[in-house]
N, CA, C and O atoms as a Tinker XYZ file with bonds, in Angstrom:
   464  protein
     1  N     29.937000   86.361000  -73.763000    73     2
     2  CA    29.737000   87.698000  -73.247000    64     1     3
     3  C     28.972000   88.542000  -74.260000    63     2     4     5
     4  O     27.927000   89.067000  -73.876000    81     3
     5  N     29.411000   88.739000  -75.595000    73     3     6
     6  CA    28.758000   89.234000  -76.403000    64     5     7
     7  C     26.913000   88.381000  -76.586000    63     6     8     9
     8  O     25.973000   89.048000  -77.019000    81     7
     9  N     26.806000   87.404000  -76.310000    73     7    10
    10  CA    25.313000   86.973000  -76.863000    64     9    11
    11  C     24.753000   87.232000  -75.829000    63    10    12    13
    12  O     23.541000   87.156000  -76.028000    81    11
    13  N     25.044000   87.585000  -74.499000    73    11    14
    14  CA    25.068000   88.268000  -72.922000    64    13    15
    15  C     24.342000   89.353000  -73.413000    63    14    16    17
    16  O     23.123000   89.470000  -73.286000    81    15
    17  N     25.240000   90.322000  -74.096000    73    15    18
    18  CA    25.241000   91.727000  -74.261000    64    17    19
    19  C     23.524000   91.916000  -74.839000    63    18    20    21
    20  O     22.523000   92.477000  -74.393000    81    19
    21  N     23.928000   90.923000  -76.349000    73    19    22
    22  CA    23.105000   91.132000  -77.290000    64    21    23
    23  C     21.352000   90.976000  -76.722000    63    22    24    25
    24  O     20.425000   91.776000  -76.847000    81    23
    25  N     21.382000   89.894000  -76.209000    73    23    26
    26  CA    20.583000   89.301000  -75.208000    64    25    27
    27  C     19.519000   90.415000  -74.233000    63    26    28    29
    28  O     18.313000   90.303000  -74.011000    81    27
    29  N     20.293000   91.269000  -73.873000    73    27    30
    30  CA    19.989000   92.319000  -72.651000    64    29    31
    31  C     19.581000   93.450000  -73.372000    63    30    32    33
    32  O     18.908000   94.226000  -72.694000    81    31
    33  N     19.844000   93.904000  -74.932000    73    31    34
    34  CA    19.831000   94.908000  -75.844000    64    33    35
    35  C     18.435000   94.549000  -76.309000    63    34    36    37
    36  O     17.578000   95.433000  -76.311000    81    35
    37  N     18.116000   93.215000  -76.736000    73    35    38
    38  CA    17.142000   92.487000  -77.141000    64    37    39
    39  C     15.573000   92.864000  -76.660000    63    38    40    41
    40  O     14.590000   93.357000  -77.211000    81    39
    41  N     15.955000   92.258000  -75.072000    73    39    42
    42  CA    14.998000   92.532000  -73.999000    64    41    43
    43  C     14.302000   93.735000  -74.014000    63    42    44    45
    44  O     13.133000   93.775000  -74.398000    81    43
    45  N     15.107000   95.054000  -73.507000    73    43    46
    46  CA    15.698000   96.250000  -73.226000    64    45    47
    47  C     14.324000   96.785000  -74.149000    63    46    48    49
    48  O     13.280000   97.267000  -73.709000    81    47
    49  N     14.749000   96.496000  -75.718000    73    47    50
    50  CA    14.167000   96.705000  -76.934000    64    49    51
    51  C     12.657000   96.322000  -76.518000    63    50    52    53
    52  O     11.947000   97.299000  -76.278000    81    51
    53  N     12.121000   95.194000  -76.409000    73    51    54
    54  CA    11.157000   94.420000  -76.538000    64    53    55
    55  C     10.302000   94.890000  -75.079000    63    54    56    57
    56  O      9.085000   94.714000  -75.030000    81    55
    57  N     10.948000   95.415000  -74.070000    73    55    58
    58  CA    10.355000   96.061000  -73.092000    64    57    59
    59  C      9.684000   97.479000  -73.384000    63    58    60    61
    60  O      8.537000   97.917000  -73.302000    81    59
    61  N     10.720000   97.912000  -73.699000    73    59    62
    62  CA    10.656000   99.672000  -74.257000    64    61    63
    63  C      9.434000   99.702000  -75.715000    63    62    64    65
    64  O      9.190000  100.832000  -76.136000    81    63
    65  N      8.891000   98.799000  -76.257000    73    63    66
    66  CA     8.363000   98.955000  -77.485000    64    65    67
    67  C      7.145000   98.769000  -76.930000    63    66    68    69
    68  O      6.233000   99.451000  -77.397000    81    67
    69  N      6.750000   97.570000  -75.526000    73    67    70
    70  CA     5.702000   97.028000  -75.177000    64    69    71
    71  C      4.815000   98.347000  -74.483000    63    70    72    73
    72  O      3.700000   98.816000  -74.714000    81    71
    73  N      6.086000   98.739000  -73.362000    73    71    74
    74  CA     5.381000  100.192000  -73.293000    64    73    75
    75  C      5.154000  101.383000  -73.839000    63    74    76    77
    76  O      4.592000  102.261000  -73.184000    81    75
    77  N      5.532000  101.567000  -75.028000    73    75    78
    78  CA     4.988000  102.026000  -75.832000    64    77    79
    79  C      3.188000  102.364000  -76.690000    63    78    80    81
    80  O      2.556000  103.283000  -77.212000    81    79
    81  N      3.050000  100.877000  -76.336000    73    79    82
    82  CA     1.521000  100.297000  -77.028000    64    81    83
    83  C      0.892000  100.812000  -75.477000    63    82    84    85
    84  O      1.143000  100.184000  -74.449000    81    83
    85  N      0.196000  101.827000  -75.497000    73    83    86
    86  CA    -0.700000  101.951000  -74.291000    64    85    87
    87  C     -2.204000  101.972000  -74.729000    63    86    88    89
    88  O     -2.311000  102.208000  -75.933000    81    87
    89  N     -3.292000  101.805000  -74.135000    73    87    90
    90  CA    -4.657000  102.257000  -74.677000    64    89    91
    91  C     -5.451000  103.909000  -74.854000    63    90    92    93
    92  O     -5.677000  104.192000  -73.678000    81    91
    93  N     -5.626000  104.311000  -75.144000    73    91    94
    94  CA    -6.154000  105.197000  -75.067000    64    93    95
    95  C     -8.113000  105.100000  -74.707000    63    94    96    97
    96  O     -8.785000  104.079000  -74.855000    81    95
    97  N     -8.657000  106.502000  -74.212000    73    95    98
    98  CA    -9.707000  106.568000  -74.023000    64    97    99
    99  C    -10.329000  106.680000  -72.732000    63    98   100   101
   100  O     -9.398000  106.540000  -71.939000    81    99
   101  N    -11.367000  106.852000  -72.099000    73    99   102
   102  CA   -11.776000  106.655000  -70.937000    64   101   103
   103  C    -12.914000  105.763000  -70.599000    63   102   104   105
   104  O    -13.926000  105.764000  -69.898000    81   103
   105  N    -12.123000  104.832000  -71.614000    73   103   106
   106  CA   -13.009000  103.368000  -71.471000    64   105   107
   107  C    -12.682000  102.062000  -70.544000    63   106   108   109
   108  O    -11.552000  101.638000  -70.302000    81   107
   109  N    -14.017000  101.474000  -70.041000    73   107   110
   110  CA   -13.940000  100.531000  -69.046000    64   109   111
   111  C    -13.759000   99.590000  -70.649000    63   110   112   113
   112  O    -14.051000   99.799000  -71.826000    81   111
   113  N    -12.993000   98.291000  -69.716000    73   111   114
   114  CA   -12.862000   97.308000  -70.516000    64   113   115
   115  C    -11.428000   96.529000  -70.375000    63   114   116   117
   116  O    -10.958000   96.690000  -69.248000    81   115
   117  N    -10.676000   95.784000  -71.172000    73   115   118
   118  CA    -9.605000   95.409000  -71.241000    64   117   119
   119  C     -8.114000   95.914000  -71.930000    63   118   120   121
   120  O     -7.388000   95.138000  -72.551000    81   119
   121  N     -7.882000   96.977000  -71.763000    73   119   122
   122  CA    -6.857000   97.547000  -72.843000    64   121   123
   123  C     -6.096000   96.892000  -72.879000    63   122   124   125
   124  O     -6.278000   95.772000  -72.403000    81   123
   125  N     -4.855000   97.231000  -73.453000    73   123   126
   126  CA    -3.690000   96.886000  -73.488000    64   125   127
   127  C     -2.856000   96.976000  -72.056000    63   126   128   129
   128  O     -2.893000   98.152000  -71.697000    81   127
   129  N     -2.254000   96.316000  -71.282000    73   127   130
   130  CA    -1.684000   96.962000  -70.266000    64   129   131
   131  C     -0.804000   98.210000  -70.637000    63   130   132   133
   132  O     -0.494000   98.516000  -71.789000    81   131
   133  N     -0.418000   98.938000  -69.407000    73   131   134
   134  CA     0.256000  100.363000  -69.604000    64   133   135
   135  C      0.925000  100.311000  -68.485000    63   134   136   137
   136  O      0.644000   99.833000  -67.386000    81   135
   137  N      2.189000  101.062000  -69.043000    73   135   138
   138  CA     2.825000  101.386000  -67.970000    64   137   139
   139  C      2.687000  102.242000  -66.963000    63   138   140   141
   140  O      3.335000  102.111000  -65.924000    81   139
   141  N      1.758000  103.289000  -67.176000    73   139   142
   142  CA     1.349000  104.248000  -66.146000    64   141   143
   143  C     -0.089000  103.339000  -65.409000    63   142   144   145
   144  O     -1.211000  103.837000  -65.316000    81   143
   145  N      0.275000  101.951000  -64.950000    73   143   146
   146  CA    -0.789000  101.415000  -63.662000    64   145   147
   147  C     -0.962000  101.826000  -62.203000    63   146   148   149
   148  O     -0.149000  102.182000  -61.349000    81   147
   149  N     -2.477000  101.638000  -62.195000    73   147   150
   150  CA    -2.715000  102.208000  -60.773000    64   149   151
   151  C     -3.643000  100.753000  -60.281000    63   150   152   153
   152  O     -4.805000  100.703000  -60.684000    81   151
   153  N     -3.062000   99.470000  -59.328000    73   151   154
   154  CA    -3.703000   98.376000  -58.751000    64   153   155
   155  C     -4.680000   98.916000  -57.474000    63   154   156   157
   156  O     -4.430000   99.562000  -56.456000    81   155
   157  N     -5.743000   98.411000  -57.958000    73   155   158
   158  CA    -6.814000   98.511000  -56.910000    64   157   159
   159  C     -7.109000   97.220000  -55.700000    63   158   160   161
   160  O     -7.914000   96.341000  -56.010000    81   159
   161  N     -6.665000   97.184000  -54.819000    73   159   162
   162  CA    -6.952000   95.907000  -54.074000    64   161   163
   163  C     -6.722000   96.475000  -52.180000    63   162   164   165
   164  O     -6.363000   97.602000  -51.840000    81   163
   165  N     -6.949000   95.678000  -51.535000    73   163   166
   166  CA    -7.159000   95.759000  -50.556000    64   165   167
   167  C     -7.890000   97.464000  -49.898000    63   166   168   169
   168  O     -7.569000   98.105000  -48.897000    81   167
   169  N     -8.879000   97.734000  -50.895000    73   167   170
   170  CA    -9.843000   98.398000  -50.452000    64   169   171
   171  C     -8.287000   99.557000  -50.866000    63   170   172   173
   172  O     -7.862000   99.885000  -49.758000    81   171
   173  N     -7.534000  100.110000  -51.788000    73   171   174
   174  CA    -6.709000  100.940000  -51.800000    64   173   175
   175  C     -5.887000  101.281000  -53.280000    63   174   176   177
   176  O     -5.479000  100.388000  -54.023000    81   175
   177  N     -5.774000  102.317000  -53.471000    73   175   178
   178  CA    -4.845000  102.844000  -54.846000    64   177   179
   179  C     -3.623000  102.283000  -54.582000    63   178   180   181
   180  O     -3.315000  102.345000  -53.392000    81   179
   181  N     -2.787000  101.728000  -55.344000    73   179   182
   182  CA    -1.722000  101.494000  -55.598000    64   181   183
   183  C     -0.590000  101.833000  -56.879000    63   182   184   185
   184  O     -0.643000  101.020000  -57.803000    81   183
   185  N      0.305000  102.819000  -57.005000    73   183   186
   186  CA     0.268000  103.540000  -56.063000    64   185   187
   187  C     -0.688000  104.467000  -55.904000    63   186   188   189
   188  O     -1.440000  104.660000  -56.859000    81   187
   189  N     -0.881000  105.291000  -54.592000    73   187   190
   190  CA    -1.622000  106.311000  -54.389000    64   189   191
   191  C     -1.679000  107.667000  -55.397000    63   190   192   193
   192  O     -2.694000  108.090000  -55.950000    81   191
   193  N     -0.189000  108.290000  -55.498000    73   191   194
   194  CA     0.115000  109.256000  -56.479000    64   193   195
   195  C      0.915000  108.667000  -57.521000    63   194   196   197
   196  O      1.706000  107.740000  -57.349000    81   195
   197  N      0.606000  109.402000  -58.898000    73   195   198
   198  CA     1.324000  108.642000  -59.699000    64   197   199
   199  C      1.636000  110.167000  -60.814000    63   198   200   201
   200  O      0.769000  110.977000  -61.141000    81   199
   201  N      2.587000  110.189000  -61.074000    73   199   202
   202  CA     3.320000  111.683000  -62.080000    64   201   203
   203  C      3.554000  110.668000  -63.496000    63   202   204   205
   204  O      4.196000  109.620000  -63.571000    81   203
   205  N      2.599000  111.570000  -64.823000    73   203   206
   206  CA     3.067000  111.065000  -65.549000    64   205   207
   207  C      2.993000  112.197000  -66.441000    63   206   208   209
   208  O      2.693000  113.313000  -66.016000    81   207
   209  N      3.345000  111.891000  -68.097000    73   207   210
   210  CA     3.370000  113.296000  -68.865000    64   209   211
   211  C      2.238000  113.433000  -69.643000    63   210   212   213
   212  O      1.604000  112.392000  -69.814000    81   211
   213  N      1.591000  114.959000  -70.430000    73   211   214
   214  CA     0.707000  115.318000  -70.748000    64   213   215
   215  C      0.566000  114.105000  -71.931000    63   214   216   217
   216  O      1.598000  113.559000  -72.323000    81   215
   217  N     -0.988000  113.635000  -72.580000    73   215   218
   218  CA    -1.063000  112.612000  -73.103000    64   217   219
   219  C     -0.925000  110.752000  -73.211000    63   218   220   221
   220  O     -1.230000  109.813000  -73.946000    81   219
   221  N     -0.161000  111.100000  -71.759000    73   219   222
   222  CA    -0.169000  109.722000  -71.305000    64   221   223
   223  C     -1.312000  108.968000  -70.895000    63   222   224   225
   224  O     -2.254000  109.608000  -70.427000    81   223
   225  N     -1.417000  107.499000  -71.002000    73   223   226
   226  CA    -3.085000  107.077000  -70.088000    64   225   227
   227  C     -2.479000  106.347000  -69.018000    63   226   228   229
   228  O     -1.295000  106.013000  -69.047000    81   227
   229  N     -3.619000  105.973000  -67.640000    73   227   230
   230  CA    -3.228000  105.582000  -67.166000    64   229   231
   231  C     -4.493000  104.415000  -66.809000    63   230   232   233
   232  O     -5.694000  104.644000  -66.953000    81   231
   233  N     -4.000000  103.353000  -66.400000    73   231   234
   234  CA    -5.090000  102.018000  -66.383000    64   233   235
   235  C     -5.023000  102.205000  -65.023000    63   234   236   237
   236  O     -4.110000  102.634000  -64.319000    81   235
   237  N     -6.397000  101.724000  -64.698000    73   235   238
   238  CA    -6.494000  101.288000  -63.041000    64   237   239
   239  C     -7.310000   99.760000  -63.203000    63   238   240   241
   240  O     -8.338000   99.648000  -63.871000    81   239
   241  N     -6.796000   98.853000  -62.623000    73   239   242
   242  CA    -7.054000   97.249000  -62.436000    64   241   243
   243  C     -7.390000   96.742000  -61.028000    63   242   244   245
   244  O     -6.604000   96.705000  -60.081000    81   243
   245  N     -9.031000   96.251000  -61.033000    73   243   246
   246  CA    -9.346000   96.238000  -59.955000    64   245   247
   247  C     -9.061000   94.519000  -59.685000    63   246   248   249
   248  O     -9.433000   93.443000  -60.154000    81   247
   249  N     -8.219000   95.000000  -58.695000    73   247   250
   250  CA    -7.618000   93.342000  -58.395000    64   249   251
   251  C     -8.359000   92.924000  -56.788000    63   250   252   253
   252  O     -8.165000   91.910000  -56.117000    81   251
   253  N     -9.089000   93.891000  -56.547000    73   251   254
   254  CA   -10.227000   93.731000  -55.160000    64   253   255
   255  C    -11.294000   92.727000  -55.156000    63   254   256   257
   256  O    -11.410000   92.173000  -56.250000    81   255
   257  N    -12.218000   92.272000  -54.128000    73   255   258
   258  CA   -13.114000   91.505000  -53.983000    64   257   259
   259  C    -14.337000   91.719000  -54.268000    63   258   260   261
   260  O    -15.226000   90.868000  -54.259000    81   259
   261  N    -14.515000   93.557000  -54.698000    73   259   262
   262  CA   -15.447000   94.249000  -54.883000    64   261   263
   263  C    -15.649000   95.119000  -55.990000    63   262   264   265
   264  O    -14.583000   95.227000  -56.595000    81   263
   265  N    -16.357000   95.639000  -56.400000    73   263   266
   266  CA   -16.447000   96.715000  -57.234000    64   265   267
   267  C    -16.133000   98.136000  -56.870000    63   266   268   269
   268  O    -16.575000   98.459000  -55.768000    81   267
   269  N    -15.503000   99.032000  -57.501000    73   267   270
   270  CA   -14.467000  100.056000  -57.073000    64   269   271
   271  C    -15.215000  100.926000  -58.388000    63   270   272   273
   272  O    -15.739000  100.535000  -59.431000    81   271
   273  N    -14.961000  102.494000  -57.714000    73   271   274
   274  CA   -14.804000  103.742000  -59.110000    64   273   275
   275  C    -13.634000  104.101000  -59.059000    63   274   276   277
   276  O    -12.884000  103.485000  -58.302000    81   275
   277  N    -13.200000  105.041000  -59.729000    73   275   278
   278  CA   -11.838000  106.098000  -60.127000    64   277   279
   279  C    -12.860000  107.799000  -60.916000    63   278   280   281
   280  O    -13.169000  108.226000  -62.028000    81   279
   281  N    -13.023000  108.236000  -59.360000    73   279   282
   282  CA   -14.550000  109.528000  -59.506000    64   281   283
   283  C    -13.469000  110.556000  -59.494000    63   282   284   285
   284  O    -12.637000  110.130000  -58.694000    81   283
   285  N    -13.190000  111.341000  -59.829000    73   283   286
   286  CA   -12.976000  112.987000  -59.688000    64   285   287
   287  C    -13.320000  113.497000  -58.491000    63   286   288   289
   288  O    -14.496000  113.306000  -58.183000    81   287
   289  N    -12.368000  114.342000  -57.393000    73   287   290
   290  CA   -12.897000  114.952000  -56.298000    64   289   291
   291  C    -13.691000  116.288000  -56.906000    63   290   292   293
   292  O    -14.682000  116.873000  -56.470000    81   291
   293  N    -12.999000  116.502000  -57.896000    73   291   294
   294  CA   -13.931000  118.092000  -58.498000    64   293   295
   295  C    -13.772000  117.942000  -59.932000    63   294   296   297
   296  O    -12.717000  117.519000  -60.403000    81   295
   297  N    -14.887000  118.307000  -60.738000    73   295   298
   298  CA   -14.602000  118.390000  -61.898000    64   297   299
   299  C    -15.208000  117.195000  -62.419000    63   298   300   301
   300  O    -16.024000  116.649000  -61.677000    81   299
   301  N    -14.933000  116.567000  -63.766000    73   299   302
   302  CA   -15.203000  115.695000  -64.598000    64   301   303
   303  C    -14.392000  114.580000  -65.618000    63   302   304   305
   304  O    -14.565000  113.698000  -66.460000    81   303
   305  N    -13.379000  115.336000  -64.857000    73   303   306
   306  CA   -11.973000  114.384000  -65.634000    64   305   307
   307  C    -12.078000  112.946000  -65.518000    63   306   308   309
   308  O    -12.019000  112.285000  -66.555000    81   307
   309  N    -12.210000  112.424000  -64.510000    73   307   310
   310  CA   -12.470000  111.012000  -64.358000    64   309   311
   311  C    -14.000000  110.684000  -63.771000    63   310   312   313
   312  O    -14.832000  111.282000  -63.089000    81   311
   313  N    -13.876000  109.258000  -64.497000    73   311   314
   314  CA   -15.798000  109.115000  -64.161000    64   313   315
   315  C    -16.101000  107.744000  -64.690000    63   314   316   317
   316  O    -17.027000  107.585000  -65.485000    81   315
   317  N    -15.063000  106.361000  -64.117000    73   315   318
   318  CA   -15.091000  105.515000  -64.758000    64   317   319
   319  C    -16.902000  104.741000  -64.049000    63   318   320   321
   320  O    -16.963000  103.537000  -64.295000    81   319
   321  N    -17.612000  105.048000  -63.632000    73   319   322
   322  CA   -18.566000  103.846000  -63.338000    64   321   323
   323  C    -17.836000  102.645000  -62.380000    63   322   324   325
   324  O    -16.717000  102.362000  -61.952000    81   323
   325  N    -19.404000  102.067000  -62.330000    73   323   326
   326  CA   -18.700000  100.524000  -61.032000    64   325   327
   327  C    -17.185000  100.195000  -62.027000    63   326   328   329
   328  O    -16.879000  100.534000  -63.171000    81   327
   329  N    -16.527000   99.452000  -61.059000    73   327   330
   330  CA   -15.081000   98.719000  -61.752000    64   329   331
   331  C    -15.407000   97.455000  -61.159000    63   330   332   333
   332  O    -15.519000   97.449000  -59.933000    81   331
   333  N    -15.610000   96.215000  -61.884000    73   331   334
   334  CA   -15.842000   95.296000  -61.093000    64   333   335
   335  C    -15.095000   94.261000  -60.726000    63   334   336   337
   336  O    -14.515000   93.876000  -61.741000    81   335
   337  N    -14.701000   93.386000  -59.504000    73   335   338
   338  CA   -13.697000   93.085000  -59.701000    64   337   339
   339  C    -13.085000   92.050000  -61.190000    63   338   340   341
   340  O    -13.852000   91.409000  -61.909000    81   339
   341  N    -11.605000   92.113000  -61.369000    73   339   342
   342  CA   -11.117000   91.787000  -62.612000    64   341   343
   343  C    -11.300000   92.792000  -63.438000    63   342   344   345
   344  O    -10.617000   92.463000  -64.408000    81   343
   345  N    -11.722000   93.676000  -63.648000    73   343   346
   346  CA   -12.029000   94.946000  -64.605000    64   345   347
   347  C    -10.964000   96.149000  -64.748000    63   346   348   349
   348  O    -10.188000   96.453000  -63.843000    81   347
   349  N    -11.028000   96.805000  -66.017000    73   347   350
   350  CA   -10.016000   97.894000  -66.158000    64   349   351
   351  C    -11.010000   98.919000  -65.985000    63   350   352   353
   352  O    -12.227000   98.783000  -65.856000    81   351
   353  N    -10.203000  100.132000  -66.004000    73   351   354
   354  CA   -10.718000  101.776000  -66.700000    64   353   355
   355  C     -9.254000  102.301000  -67.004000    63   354   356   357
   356  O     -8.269000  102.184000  -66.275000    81   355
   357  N     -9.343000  102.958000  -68.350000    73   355   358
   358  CA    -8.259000  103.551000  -68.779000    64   357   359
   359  C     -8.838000  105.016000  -68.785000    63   358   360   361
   360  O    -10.026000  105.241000  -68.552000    81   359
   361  N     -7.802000  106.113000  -69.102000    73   359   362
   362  CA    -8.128000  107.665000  -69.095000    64   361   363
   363  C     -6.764000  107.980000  -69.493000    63   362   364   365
   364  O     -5.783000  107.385000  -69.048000    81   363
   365  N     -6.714000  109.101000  -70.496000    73   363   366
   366  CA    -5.300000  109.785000  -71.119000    64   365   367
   367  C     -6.269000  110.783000  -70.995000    63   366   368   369
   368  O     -7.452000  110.994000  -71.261000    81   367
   369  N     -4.995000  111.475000  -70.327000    73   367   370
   370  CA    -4.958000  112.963000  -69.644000    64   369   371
   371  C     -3.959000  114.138000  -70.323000    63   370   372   373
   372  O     -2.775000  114.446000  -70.189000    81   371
   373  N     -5.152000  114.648000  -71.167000    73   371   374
   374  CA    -4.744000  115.581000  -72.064000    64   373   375
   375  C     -4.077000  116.872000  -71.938000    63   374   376   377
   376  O     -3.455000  117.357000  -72.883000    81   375
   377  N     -4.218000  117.615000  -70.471000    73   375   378
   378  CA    -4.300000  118.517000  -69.680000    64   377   379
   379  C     -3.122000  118.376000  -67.943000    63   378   380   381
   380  O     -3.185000  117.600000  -66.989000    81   379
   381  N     -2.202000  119.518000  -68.259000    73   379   382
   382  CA    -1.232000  119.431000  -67.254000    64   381   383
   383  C     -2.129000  120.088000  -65.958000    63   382   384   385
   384  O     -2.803000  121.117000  -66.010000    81   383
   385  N     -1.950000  119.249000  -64.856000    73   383   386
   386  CA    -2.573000  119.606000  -63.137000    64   385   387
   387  C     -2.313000  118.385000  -62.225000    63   386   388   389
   388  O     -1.415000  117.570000  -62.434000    81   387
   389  N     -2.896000  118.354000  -61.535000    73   387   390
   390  CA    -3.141000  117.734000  -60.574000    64   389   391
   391  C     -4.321000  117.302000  -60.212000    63   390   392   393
   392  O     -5.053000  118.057000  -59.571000    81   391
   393  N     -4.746000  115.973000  -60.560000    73   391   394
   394  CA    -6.065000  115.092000  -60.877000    64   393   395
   395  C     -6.235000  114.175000  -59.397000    63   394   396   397
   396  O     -5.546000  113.165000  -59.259000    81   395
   397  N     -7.173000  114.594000  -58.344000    73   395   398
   398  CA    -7.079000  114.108000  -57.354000    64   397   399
   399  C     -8.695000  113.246000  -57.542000    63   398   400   401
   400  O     -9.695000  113.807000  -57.992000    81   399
   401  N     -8.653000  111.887000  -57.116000    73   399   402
   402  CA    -9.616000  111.051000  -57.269000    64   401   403
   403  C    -10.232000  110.008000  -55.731000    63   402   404   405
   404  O     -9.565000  109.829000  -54.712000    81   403
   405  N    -11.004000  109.709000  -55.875000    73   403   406
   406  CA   -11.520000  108.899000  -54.778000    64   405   407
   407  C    -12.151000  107.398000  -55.691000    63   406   408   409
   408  O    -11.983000  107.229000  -56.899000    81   407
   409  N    -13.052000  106.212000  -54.553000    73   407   410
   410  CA   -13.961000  105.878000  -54.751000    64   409   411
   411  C    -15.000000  106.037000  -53.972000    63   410   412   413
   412  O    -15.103000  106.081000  -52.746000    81   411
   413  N    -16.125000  106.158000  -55.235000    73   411   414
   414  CA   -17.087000  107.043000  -54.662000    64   413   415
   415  C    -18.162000  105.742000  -54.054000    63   414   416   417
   416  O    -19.340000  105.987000  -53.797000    81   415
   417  N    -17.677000  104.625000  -53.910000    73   415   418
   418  CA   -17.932000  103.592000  -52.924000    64   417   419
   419  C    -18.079000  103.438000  -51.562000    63   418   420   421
   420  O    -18.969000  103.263000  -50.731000    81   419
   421  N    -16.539000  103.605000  -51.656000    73   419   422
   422  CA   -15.525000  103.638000  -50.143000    64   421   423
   423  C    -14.505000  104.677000  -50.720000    63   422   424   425
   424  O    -13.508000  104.718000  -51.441000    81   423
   425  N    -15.618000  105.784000  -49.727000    73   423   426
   426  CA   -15.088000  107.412000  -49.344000    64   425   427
   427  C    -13.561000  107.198000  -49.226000    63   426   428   429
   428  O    -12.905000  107.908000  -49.989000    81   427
   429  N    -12.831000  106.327000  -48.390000    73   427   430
   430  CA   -11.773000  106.921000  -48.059000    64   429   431
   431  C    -10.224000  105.967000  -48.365000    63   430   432   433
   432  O     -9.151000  105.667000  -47.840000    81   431
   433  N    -11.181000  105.751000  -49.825000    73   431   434
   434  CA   -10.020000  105.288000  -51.044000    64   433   435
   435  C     -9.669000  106.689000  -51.721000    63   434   436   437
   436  O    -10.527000  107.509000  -52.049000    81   435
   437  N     -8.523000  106.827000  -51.858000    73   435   438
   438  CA    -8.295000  108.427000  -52.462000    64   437   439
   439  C     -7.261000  108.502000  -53.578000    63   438   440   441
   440  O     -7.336000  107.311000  -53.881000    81   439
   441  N     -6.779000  108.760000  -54.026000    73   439   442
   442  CA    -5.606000  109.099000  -55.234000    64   441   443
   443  C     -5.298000  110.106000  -55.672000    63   442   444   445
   444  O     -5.725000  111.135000  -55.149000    81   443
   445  N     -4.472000  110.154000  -56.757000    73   443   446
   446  CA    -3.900000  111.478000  -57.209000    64   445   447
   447  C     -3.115000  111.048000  -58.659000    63   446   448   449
   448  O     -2.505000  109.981000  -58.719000    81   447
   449  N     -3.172000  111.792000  -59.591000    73   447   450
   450  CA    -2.556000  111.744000  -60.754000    64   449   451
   451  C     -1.806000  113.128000  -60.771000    63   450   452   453
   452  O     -2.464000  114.166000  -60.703000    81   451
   453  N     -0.434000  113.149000  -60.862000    73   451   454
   454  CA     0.145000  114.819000  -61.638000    64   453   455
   455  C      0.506000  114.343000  -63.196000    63   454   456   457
   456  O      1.164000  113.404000  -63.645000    81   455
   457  N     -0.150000  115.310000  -63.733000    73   455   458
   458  CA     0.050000  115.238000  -65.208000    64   457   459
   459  C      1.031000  116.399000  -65.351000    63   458   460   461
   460  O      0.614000  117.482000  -64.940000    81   459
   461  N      2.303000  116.359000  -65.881000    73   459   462
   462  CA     3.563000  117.126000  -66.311000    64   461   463
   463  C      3.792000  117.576000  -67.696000    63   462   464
   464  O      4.821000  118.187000  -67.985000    81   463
């Protein structure tokens, strides 16, 4: 029971540290995975909205057949370029709002980030 315990404390640890290591930047490429993910596939955000806190990043992974953006409906906050499939874009969001996004591909892929 105790090597049970210890076992689950272990994990727990080794989970909590992994998400920790996130990427920073608003660079296409391979980061580190993060816990604030947004899966791109079947032509759709996954999830759609996602709440995270000021300074956090968040990865979007295009797991689609195609090439995908992550565009800004207004503004300049996001602006990753083609995503092709297998490809990342990361972005840490410095600034508390409400970050609403599309692809500027296929119009009526849409998203949303609340930064808290």
């Amino acid at each position: 029971m105790k090597i049970n315990l210890i076992l689950i404390a272990l994990l727990f640890a080794i989970l909590l540290i992994s998400g920790c290591t996130q990427s920073t930047g608003g660079n296409q490429g391979n980061p580190q995975p993060s816990a604030n993910s947004v899966d791109i596939k079947n032509f759709a955000f996954s999830p759609s909205t996602l709440t995270i806190k000021v300074g956090e990043t968040v990865t979007w992974t295009n797991d689609d057949s195609t090439s995908h953006t992550v565009t800004s409906d207004s503004g300049s906050e996001l602006g990753s370029g083609s995503i092709s499939p297998g490809q990342t874009y990361s972005h840490t969001f410095n600034t508390a709002g409400t970050f609403d996004y599309h692809c500027s591909i296929h119009t009526s892929m849409k998203g949303e980030v609340i930064v808290e």
